[in-house]
C-alpha positions as CSV (number, residue, x, y, z in Angstrom):
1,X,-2.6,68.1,-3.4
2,X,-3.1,71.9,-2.2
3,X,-6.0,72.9,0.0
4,X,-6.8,75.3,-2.3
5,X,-7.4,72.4,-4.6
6,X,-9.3,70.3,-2.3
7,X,-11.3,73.3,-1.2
8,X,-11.8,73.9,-5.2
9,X,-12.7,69.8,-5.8
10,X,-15.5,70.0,-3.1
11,X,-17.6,72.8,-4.8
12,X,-17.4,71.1,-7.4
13,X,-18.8,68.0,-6.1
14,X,-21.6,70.0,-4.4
15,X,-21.9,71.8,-7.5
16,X,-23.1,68.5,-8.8
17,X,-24.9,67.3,-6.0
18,X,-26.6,70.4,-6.1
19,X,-27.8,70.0,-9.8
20,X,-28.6,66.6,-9.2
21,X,-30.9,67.6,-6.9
22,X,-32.3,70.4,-8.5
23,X,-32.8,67.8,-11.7
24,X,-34.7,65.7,-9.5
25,X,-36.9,68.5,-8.3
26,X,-38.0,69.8,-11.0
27,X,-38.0,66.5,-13.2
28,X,-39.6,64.1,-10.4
29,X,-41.9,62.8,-12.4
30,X,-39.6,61.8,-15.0
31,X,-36.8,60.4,-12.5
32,X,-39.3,58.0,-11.0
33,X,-40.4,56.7,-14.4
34,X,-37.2,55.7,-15.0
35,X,-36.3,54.1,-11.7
36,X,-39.5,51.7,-12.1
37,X,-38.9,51.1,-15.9
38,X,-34.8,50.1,-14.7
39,X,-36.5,47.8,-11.8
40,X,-38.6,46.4,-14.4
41,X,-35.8,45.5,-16.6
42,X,-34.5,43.2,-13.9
43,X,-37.6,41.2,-13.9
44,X,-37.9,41.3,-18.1
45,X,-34.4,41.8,-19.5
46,X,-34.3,43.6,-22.7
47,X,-35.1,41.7,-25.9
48,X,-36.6,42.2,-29.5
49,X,-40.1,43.0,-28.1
50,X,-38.7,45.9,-26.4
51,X,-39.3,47.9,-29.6
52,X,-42.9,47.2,-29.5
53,X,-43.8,49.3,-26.2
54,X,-43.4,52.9,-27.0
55,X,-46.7,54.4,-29.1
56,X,-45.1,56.0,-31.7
57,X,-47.9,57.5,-33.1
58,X,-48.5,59.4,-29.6
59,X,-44.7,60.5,-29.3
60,X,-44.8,61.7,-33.0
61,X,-48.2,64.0,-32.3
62,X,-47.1,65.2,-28.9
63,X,-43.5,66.4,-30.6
64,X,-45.5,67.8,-33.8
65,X,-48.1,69.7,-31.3
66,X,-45.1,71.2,-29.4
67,X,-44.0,72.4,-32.1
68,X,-46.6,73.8,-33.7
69,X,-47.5,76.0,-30.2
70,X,-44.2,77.0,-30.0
71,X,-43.9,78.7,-33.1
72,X,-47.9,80.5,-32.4
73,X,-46.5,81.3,-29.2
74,X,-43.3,83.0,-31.1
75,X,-45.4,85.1,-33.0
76,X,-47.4,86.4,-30.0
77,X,-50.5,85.1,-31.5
78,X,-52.1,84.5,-27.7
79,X,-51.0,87.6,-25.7
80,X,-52.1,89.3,-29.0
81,X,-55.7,87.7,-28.8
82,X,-55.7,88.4,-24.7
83,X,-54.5,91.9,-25.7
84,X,-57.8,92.4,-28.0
85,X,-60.4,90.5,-26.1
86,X,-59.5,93.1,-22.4
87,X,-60.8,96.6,-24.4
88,X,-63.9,97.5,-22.7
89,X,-63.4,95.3,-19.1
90,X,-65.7,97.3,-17.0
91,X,-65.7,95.6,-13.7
92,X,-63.3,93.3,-11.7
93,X,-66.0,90.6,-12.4
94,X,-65.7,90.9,-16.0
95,X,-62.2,91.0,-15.9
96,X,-61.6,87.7,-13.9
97,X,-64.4,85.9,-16.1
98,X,-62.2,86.8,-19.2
99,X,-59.0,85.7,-17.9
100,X,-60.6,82.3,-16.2
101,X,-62.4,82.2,-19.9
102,X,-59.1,82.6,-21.8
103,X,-57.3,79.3,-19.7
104,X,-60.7,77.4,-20.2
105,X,-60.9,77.7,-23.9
106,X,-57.7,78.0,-25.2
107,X,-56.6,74.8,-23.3
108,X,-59.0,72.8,-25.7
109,X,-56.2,73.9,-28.4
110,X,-53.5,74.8,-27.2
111,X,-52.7,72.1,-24.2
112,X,-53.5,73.5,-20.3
113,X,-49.7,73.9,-19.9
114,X,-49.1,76.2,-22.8
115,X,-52.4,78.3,-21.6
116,X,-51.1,79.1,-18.2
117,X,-47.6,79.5,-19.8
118,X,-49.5,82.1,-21.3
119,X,-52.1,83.7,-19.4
120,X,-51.0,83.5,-16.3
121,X,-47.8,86.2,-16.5
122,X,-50.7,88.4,-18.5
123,X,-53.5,88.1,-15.7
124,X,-50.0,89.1,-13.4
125,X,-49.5,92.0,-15.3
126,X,-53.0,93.2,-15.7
127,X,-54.1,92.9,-12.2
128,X,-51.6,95.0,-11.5
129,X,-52.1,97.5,-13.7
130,X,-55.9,97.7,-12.5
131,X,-54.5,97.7,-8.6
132,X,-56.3,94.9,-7.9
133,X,-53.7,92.6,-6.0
134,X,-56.3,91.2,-3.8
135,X,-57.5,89.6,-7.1
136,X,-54.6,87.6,-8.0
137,X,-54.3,85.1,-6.1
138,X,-58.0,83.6,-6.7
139,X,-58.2,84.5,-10.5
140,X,-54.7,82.6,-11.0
141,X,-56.1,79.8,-8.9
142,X,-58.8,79.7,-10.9
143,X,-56.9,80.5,-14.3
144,X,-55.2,76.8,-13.2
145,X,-58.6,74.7,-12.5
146,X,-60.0,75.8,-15.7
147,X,-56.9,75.0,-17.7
148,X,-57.2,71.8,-16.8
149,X,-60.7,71.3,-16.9
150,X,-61.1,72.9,-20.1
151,X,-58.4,70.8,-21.3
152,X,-60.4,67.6,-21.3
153,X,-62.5,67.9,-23.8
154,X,-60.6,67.8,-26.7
155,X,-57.8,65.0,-26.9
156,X,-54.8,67.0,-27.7
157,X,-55.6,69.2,-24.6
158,X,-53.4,67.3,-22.5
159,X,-51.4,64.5,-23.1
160,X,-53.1,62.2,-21.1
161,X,-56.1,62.6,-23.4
162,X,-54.0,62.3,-26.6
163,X,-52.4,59.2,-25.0
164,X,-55.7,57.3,-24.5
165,X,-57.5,58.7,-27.6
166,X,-54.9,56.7,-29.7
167,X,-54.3,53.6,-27.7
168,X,-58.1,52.8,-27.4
169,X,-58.7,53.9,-31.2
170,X,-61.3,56.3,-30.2
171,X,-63.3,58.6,-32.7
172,X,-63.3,63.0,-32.6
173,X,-67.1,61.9,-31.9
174,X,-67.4,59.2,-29.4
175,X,-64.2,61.2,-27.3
176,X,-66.4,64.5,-27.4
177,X,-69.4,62.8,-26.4
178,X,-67.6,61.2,-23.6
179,X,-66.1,64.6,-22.1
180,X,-68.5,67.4,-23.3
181,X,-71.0,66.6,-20.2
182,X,-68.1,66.9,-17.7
183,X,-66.5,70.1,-19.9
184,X,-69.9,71.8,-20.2
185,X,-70.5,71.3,-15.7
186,X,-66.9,72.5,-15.1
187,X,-67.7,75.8,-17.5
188,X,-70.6,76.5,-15.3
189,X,-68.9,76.0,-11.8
190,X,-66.4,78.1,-13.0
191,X,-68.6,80.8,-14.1
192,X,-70.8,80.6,-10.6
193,X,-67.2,81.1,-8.8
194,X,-66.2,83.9,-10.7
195,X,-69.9,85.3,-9.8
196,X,-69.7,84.2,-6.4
197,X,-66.6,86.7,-5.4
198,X,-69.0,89.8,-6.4
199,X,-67.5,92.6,-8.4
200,X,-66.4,96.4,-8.6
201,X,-65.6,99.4,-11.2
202,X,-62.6,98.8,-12.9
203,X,-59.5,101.4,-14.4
204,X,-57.1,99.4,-16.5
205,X,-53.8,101.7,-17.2
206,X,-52.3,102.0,-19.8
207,X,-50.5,98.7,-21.0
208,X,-48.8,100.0,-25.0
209,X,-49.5,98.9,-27.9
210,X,-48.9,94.9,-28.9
211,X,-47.9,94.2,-32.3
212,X,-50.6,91.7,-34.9
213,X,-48.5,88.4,-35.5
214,X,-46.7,88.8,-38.7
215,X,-49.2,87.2,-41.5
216,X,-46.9,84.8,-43.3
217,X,-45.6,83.2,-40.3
218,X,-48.6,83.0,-38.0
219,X,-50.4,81.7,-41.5
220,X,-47.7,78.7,-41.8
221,X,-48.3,77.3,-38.5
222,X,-52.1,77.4,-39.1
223,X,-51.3,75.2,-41.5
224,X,-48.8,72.7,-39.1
225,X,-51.0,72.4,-37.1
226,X,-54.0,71.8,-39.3
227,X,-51.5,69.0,-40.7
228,X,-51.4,67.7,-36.6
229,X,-55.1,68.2,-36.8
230,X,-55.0,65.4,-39.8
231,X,-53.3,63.0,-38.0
232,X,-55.3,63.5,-34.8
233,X,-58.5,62.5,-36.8
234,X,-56.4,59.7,-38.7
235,X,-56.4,61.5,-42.4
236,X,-52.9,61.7,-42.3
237,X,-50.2,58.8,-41.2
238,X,-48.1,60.2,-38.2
239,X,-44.8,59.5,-40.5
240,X,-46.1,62.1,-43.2
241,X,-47.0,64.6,-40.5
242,X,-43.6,64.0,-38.7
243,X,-41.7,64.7,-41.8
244,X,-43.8,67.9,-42.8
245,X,-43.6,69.7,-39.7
246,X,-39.3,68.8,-39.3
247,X,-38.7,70.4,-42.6
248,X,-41.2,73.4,-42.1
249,X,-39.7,74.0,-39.1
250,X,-36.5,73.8,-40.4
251,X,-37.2,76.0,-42.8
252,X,-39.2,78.6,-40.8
253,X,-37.4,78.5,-37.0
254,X,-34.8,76.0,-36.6
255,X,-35.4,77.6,-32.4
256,X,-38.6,76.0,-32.3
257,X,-36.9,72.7,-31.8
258,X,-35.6,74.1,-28.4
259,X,-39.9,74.3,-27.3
260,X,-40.6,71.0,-27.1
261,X,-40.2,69.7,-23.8
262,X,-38.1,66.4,-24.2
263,X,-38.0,65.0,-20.5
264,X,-41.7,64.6,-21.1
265,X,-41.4,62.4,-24.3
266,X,-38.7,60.9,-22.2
267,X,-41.4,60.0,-19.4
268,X,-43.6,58.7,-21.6
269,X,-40.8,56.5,-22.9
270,X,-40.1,55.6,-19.4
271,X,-43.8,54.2,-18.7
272,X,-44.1,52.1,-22.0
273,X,-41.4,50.3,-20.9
274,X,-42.3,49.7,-17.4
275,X,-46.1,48.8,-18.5
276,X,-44.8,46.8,-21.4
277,X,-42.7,44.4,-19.1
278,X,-45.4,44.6,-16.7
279,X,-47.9,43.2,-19.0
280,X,-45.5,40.0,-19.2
281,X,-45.4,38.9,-15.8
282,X,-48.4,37.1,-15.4
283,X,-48.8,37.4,-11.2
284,X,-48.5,40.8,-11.4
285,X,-50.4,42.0,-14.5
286,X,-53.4,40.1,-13.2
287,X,-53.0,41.1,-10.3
288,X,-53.4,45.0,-11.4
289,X,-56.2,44.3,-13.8
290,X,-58.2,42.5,-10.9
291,X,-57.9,46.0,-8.7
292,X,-58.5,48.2,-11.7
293,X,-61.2,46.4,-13.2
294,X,-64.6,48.4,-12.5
295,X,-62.6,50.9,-10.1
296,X,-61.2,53.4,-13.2
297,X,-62.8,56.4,-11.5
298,X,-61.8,56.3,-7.7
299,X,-58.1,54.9,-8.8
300,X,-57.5,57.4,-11.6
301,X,-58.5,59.9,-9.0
302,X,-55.8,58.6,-6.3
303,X,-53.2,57.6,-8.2
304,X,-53.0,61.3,-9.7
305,X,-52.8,62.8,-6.9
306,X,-49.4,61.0,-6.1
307,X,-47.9,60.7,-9.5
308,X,-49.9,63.5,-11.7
309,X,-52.8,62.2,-13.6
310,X,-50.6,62.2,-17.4
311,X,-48.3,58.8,-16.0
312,X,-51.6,57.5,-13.9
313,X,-53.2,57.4,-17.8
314,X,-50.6,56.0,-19.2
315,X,-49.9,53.6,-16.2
316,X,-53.9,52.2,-15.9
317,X,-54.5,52.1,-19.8
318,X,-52.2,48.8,-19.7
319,X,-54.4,46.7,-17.2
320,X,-58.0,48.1,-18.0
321,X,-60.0,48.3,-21.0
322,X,-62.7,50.9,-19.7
323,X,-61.7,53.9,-21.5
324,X,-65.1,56.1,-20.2
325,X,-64.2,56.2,-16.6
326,X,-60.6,55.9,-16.9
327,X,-60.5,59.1,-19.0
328,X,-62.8,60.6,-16.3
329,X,-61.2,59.3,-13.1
330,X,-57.0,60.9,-14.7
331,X,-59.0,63.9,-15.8
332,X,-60.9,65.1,-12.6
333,X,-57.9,63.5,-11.1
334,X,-56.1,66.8,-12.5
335,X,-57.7,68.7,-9.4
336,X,-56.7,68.1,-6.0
337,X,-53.0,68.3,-4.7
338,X,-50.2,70.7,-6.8
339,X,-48.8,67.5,-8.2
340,X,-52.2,65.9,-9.2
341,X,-51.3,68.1,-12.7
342,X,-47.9,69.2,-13.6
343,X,-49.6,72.0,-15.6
344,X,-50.7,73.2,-11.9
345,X,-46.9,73.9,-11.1
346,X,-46.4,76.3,-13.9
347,X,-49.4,78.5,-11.8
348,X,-47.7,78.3,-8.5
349,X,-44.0,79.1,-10.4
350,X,-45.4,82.0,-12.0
351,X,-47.2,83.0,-8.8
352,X,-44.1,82.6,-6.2
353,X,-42.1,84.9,-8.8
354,X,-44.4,88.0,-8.3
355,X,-43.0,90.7,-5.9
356,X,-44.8,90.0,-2.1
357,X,-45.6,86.7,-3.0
358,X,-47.8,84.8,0.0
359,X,-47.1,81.4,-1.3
360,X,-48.5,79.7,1.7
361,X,-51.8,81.5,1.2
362,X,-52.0,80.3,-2.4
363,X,-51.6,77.0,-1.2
364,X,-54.9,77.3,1.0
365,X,-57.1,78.7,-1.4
366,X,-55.5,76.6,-4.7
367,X,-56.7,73.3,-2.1
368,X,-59.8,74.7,-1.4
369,X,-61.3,75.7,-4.7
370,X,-59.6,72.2,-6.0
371,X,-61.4,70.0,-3.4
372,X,-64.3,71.4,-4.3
373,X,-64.6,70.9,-8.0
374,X,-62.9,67.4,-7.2
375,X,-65.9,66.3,-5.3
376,X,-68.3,68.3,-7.3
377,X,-67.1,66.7,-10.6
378,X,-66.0,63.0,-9.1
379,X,-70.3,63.0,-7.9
380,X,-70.8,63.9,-11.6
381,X,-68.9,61.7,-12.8
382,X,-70.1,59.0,-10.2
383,X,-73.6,59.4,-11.4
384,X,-73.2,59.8,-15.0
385,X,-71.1,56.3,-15.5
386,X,-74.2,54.6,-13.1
């Protein structure tokens, strides 16, 4: 064999080492999942009662909602709305308020991923425009804490909340009763930092005009996602909604399909297997539910912080049946370290890619205003479950 080949062969390998890696970076979550579910395997091996793990019912609504925001996300429906609501920002205060406001509130609907998907790149290009770069790092920062905050009221926020809204059977009611004290604190911490950073005059350039979402299109996925709405509040069978939104989709964007992201449904079917086999070995399964029991809070708060608070949800549901503080502890839980929510990451990405980036200094103040909604909420929380 020729040098040249060998030389050749061994970028190659490194090639694949290096997307290996690169897999595992930005998939850690995912990778882990499925090393515990393969160890788990070992212990269980595969039989009949395998197929009873996953949740289909949650995989089918998480697929249908990804859908559903990708196609109002391909119409420009959001960056219309942001678009609309910034005429007449008079002040840096108001201006922060409104793009905090936008993550908060649009996460409810439209998951605290796809919001800072969304309004983070805007608040980028806005601040800009208004030459106010000593802004940007606090308003994204706190674009991120409200996304995730504001996500917890509703269960198709985040998929942690969808997850445990279906597997403990909960009502649109008794789920907004539980959060809407938490949802309504975070709101007003949020608006006292915004107030506490003070304010100035503000000059927004000119940023073009931005195109209404065409009518018929923007229309039809009103409609999907009423349908996902259906099935969320159990009018609809998650088969029937599965089937309508495959053939509208088919029909209106066959690209949609390349939205959803699949590693996550992936993860999810990762930790129904490891928590299904789990559940049938007695030692350990008691073991779990004996340290759970009574401690929902404090470990949904830890355990996110290492692993993200969506597979700390779905990892605690199986050995608990305390859904109040369990939902509190993964959703608080969201605050904290960058990992503690993966929706968190998207921030920093979007963040690090701006020209002059000080990454290390977002790092500082994204700690600092997390740690102390964490212990501001977790004391809430603390004193509202007794």
């Amino acid at each position: 064999m020729s040098g040249k080949s060998i030389i050749g062969e061994n970028k190659g390998k490194k090639g694949i080492g290096g997307q290996i890696a690169s897999f595992f970076k930005k998939e850690t979550v995912l990778c882990l999942a499925a090393a515990v579910a393969g160890v788990s395997m070992f212990f269980v091996p595969p039989d009949r009662a395998y197929l009873e793990y996953p949740d289909f019912r949650v995989l089918a609504l998480l697929f249908c909602l990804m859908l559903v925001v990708a196609g109002l996300q391909s119409v420009g429906l959001f960056r219309y709305l942001g678009f609309r609501l910034l005429g007449g920002m008079r002040s840096t205060r108001q201006l922060s308020l409104l793009l905090v406001a936008l993550c908060f509130f649009s996460s409810m609907i439209i998951t605290n991923d796809v919001a800072l998907i969304t309004f983070v790149p805007f608040a980028v290009m806005v601040l800009k425009l208004a030459d106010q770069g000593e802004l940007l790092i606090p308003v994204v920062v706190l674009q991120t804490v409200a996304a995730n905050l504001g996500s917890m009221l509703t269960p198709i926020g985040n998929p942690q909340n969808l997850y445990l809204y279906s597997v403990f059977d909960l009502s649109m009611g008794s789920f907004l009763g539980i959060m809407f004290p938490l949802a309504l604190l975070s709101m007003v911490l949020l608006g006292a930092a915004v107030f506490l950073r003070g304010s100035k005059p503000l000059t927004v350039g000119d940023m073009g005009e931005v195109k209404a979402p065409p009518k018929g299109r923007l229309l039809a996925y009103i409609g999907l996602f009423l349908v996902c709405l259906g099935c969320v509040v159990r009018l609809l069978p998650w088969q029937a909604m599965l089937g309508v939104l495959i053939l509208a989709v088919l029909c209106i964007d066959r690209k949609l399909f390349w939205g959803v992201d699949y590693f996550l449904l992936l993860t999810f079917l990762c930790f129904f297997l490891f928590i299904g086999n789990v559940e049938r070995i007695p030692a350990v399964s008691s073991l779990l539910r004996q340290w759970i029991h009574g401690s929902e809070l404090p470990v949904g708060v830890v355990l996110s912080q290492a692993i993200s608070n969506v597979p700390a949800a779905i990892l605690l549901s199986g050995f608990t049946e305390n859904v109040r503080p369990l939902l509190y502890g993964v959703n608080i839980g969201g605050l904290g370290t960058l990992i503690a929510s993966l929706a968190s990451v998207i921030s920093y990405r979007c963040y690090g890619n701006c020209e002059n980036a000080q990454k290390g200094t977002y790092l500082r103040v994204f700690t600092l205003y997390n740690v102390i909604f964490l212990i501001l909420l977790y004391g809430a929380a603390a004193l509202a479950l007794g």
